[in-house]
N, C-alpha and C positions, 0 to 999 in steps of 0.2 A: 354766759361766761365770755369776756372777753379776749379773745388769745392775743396772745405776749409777741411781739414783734422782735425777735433777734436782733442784739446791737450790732454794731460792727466794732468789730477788735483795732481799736486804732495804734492797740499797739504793734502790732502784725508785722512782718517786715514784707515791703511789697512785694507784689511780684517777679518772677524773673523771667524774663522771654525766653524761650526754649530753645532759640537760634539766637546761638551767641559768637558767631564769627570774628566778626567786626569788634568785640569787646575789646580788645588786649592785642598789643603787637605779637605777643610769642602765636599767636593761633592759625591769623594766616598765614605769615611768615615762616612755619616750621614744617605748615601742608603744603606750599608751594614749592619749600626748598625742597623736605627729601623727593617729592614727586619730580621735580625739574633731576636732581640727582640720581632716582632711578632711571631715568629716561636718555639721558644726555650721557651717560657713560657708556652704555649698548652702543648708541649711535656714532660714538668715535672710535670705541673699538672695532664697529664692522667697517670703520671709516682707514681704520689703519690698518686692520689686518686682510685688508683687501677683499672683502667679502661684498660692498655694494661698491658701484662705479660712482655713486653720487658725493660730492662733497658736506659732510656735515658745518665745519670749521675750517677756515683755510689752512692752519698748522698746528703743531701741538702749541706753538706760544699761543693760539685762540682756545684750544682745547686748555690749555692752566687757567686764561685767562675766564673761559667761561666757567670752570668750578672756583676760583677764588672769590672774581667781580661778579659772579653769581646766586652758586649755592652757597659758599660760606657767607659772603655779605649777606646773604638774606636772611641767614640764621644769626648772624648778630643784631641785624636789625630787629629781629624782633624781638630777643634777650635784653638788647638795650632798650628797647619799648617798653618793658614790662620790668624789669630793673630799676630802670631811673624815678619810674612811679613810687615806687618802695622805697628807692632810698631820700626821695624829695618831699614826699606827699601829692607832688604834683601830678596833673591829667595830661601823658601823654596820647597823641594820636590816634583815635579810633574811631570808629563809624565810618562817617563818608571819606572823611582823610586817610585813615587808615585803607580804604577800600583804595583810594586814589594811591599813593604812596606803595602798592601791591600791582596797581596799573603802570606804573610807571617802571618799577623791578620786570615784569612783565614785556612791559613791550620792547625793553632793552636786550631780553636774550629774544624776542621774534626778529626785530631791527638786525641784529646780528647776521641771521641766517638770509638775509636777504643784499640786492644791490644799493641798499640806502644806506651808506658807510657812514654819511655824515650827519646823518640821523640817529644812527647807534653813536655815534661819539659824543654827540650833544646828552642826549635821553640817559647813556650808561655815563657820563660826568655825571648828571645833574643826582644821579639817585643817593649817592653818598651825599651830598651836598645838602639833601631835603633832610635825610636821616640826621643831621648836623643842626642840623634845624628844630629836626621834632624834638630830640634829645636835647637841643643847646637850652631853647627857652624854660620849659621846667629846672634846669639845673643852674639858669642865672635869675627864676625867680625864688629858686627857693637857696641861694648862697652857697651853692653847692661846689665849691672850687676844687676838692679832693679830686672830683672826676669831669674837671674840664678838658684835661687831654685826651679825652674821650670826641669830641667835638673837634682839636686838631686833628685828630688821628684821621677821622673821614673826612676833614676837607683834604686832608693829603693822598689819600685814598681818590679822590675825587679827581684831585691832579692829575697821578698818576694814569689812573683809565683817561684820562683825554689823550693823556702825551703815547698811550700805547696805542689808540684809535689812529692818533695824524702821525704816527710812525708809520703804521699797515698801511696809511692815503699817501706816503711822499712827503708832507706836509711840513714834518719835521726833521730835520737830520739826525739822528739818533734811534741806536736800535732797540728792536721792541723786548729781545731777552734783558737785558739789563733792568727795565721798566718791571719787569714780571718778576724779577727777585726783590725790588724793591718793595713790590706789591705781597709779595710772598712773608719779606721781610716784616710787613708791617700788620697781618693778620697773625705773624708769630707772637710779633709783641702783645696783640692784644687776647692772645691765650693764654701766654705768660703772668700775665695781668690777671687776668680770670681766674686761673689755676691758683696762683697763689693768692686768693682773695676765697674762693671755696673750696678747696680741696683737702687740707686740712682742717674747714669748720665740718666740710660733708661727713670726711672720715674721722670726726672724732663725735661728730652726732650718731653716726651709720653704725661705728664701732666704739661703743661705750669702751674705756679703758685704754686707749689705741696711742694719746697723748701726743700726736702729729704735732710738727710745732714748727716757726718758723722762724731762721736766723737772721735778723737786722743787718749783718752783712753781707750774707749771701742772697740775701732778697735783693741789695740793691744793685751789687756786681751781676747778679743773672738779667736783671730787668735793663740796666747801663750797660751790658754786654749784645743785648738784640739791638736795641736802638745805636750802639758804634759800627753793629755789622750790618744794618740797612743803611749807615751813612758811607760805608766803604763800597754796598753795593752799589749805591747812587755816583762814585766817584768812579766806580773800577777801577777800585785800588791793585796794588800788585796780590797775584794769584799767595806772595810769601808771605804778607799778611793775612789775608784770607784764611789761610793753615792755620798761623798762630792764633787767629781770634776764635775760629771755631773750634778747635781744638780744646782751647780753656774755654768754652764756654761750654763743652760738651762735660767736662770734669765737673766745670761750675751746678749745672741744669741736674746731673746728677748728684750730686750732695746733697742739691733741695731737694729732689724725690725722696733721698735716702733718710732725710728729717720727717716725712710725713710715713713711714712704713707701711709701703705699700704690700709686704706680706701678710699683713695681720687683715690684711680685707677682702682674701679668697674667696671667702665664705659669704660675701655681700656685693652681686654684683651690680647693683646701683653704685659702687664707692669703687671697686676694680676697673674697671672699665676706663674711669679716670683715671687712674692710675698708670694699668697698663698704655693708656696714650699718650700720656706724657712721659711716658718711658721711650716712644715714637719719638720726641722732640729730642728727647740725646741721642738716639740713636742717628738720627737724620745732620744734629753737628758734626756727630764725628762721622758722620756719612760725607758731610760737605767738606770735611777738611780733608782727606781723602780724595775725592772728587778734584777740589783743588791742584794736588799733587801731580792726578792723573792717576791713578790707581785705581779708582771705582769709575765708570761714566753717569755724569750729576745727576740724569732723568731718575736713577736709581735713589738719589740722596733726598731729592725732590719731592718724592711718592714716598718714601718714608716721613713726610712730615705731612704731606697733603694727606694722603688716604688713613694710616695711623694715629697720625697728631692729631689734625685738623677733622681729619672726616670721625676719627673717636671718640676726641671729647664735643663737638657739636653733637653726634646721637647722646652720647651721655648726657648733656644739658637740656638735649633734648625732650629725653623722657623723664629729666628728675623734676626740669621745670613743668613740662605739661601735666605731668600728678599732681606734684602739689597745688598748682593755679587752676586747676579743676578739682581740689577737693580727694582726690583718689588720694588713696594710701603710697606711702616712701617705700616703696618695695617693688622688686621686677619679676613683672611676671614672663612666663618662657616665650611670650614673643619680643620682650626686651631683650633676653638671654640672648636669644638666637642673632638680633641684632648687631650685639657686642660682639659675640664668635664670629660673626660673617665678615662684618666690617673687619677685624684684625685677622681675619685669614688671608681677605682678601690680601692687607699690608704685609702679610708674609709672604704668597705670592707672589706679590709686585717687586719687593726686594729683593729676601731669600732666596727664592725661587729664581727669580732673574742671577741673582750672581753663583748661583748654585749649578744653576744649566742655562748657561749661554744662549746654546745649541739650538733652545727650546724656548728664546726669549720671546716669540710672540707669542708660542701656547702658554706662557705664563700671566704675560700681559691680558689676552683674551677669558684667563681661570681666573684673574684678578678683579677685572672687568663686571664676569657674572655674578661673584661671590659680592662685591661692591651694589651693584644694582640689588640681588636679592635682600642687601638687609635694610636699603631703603623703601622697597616694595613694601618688607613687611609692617616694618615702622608706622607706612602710610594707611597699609590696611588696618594698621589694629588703632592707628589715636586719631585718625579722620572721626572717626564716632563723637571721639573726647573733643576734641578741638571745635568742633561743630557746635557741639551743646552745651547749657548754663554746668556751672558749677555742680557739685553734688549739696554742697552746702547751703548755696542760697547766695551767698555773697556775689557779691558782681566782679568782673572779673574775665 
């Protein structure tokens, strides 16, 4: 009898390498930011509250500037890596560019802490400029103009971290906090932009029946309301403008939440989360209008949109993107949960806490701090696993 030589299935779908780092912008990009975010928060709170003699950052404008031009860009970059594929077809940056483009983010916060100022100004310009790049070509081969302002946004981004670098050298005449609202200003917008592009699909997928919706002209006065208040910050307009714009914008920014019902999403903390963080972003206008006045002091108004806004909906995108783009299920499991609670304790803390008890404004700052670090710790512990490895499905990615 002659045995039968097994065919090969060529219809198979091939293999997947089981080390999939390098695949997809959101992978590295989301293990290196919350890690650099655990780490770098500890280090400038024991920096401020006097507990080591050594300097981390030379002042809190370094300290914004390194969670802004750091963890948050890094976590854009890698959403918009993994985003623009989807919406282009095209192959964004991965493998060896990607690994480079991760070197480069990288050696901008070591440059940093060191004496080569003019080497962090070069390296931290150039990284937006590259991600402008990775994102621009996919999106002007495949006619994609709806989100080219995506590409202005980080060559202005890009600007900006130079002009904050050769402020700190002399270089330039102009001060560094104004460069840092503008900076500020500009990663609002591009939340703003985000949130109202998924926050009403998430929560009306997350919550069947929920019917979040969004108004034609309150989308465009909130989105023309950030972009007039990073051109007033860029001018240093008078402090009475300032009031009036964030003021109504904070009314504004509220009515869109109040369109997408964020109560009906309790009970789904993958869709809350956003929620409750963009509820950070008004609170933080009408924080700045206030601040403006002089009636709050700004660092307060500041850390209502950093830690809240910014640091809430980055973990949220964070874990709703790394599920899905690995295959795992739309649902959070209790080391997400924990995440979400810690991150918005901490921003309870940092504000509440602060204008609650003065008294005790570094014990809050330092309670803010740890609560801040632990829910990037844990983030990192539980999707380093997922981020690392292929898909569950098979598909590449």
């Amino acid at each position: 009898m002659i045995p039968v030589q097994p065919t090969r299935d060529t219809h198979a779908p091939p293999a997947v390498p089981p080390f999939a780092l390098w695949n997809l912008g959101f992978r590295p990009f989301y293990l290196a930011a919350s890690l650099f975010a655990a780490v770098s928060v500890p280090l400038w709170v024991a920096q401020y509250a006097g507990y080591v003699t050594f300097a981390y950052v030379r002042s809190p404008v370094w300290h914004g500037s390194e969670m802004l031009l750091g963890y948050a860009l890094a976590v854009v970059a890698g959403f918009l890596f993994t985003a623009v594929r989807n919406w282009t077809g095209q192959p964004t940056p991965s493998g060896r560019a990607l690994a480079a483009l991760v070197a480069l983010w990288l050696a901008g916060r070591v440059l940093v802490v060191t004496p080569y100022a003019l080497a962090a100004a070069v390296v931290n310009a150039a990284f937006p400029l590259a991600v402008a790049i990775g994102i621009g070509v996919p999106l002007v081969r495949a006619g994609n103009k709806r989100n080219y302002f995506f590409i202005a946004l980080l060559v202005v981004l890009g600007v900006a971290s130079l002009m904050l670098h050769l402020s700190a050298l002399s270089a330039l005449p102009w001060p560094e906090l104004p460069t840092l609202r503008v900076v500020l200003d500009l990663l609002l917008l591009i939340m703003v932009v985000m949130s109202g592009r998924v926050i009403p699909m998430f929560t009306n997928n997350g919550v069947p029946g929920t019917n979040a919706r969004r108004d034609p002209l309150i989308e465009k006065v909130a989105l023309a309301g950030v972009l007039l208040l990073g051109i007033l910050d860029a001018v240093q307009a008078p402090d009475v403008i300032v009031i009036a714009v964030t003021a109504a914008l904070a009314l504004v920014h509220g009515i869109r939440l109040a369109l997408w019902q964020p109560w009906r999403t309790l009970r789904t903390p993958l869709v809350w989360i956003l929620h409750a963080s963009y509820a950070w972003i008004v609170v933080h206008l009408a924080l700045r209008a206030l601040a403006a006045a002089g009636w709050v002091p700004e660092p307060i108004a500041i850390h209502a949109l950093t830690i809240g806004g910014i640091g809430g909906l980055t973990l949220g995108m964070m874990t709703r993107t790394a599920r899905g783009h690995t295959g795992r299920p739309l649902a959070a499991d209790p080391p997400d949960v924990a995440c979400y609670v810690l991150v918005m304790l901490s921003a309870l803390l940092r504000v509440a806490g602060a204008l609650a008890l003065p008294q005790h404004y570094v014990a809050t700052v330092v309670a803010s701090g740890i609560c801040w670090s632990a829910a990037f710790l844990v983030y990192f512990a539980a999707y380093a696993p997922y981020l690392a490895r292929a898909r569950l499905d098979g598909k590449p990615g």
